[in-house]
N, C-alpha and C positions, 0 to 999 in steps of 0.2 A: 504494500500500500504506500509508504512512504517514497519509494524509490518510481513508485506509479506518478503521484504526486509533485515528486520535482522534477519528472522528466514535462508533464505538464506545464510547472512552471519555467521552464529553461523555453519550452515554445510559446508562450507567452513572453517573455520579457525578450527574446528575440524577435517577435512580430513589433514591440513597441522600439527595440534598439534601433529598426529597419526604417521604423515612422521616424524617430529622431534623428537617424541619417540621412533620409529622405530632405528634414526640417533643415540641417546644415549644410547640406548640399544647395538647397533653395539660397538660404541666407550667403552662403560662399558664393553663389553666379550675379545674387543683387550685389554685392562689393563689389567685384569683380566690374560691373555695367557702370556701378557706380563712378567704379576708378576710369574707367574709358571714356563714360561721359566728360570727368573733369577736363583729361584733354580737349576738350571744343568748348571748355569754359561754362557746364553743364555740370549737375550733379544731382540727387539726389537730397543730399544731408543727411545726416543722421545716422546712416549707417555704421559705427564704432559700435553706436548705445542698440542697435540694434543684433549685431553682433555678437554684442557683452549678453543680453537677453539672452539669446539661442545661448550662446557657451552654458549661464547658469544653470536653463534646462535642460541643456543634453547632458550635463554633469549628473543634475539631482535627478534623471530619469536614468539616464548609465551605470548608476552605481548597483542596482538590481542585476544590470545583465552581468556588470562584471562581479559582480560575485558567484551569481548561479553557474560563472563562466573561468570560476576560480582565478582569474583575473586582478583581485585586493593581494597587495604586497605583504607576504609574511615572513620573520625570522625565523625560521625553524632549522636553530643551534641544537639544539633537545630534542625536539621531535625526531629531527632525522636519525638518531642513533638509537630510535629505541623502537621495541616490535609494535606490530599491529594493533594491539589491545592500549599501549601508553600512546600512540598517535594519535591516534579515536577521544582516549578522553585529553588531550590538547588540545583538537579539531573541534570538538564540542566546548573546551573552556572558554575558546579564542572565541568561538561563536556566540556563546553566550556574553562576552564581556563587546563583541560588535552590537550585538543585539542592543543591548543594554543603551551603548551608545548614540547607536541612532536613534531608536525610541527618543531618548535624552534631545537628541537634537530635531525630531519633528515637532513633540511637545512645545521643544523653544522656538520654532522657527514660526509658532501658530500667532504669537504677541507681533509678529513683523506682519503677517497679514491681516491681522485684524486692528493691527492699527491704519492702517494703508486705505482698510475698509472704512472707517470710522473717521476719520480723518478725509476722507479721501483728497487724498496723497498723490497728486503726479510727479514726474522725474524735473528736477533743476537742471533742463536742457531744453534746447530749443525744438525736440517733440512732442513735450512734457506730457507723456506715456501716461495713462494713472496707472499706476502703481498696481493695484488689483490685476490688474490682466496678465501682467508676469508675476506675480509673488502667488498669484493662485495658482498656477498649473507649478511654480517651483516648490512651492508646499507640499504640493498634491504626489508629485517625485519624492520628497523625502517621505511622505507617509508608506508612500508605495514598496520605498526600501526599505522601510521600519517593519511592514508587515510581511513581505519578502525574508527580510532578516530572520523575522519569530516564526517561520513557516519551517524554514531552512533548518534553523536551531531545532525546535521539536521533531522535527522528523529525525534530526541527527541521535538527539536526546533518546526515541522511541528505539533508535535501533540499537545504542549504546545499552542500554535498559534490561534489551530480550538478549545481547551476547553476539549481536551479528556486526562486530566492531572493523571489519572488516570492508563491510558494504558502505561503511560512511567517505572512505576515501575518498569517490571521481565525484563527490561533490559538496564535501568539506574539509579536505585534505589542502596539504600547501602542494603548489605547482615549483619547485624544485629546478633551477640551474640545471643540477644533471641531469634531471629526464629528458632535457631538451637537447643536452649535445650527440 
């Protein structure tokens, strides 16, 4: 079930990575046009702040594929020398102290849009963006890797539990230098 489950979620948050790349690709050809038009003394504007937008949401939507995609940077001085069963419960520690973390940071990241809302808040630039239209869907990414996170975690957790310490590797295990040379 669990391994049912995140292989589920590995094609979900690749269908969304796909939208995201799609979304930067868009934004990369509007620069891109942008910067051509400047030569004929034409432009756009704006396009940095718009930009900086895409980057924070393909960040706060990214962080989902790259973990389901083992992808997050881990030290594993300790884990690597030790068997199957000590890996498993690092792999599960590390998971549960990311967990932790992001939780930690959708929680906080909710006072930035609801003040934006509350407020309403546009950008100190000459698009003056409200604020709401990017901080909503960049919230909405960090929730999304918050509950990704605790999805990841307990299934790791469930299989740790029943003895199948094993099965946690190809998708809470650290991706390793050596395996790749």
């Amino acid at each position: 079930m669990e391994l049912a489950l995140i292989d589920k979620l590995r094609r979900l948050n690749r269908l969304i990575a796909l939208i995201v790349g799609v979304g930067l690709l868009g934004v990369a050809a509007f620069v891109v046009l942008d910067i051509a038009m400047r030569q004929f003394s034409e432009g756009f504007g704006g396009t940095d702040e718009i930009a900086g937008y895409a980057m924070a949401l393909a960040t706060a939507w990214g962080m989902s594929f790259a973990l389901l995609e083992m992808g997050h940077v881990r030290i594993d001085l300790l884990r690597s020398r030790t068997g199957t069963t000590a890996k498993a419960l690092f792999d599960v520690f590390a998971m549960i102290c990311m967990s932790g973390v992001v939780v930690m940071v959708a929680i906080k990241s909710w006072s930035v849009v609801e003040r934006a809302l509350t407020n309403g808040s546009r950008a100190n630039t000459p698009l003056e963006t409200p604020l709401i239209w990017v901080q909503a869907p960049w919230f909405a990414g960090w929730v999304w890797f918050a509950i990704m996170s605790c999805l990841v975690t307990l299934c790791a957790l469930s299989l740790v539990l029943r003895g199948r310490f094993a099965e946690t590797e190809p998708f809470v295990g650290a991706f390793s230098e050596q395996d790749s040379l």
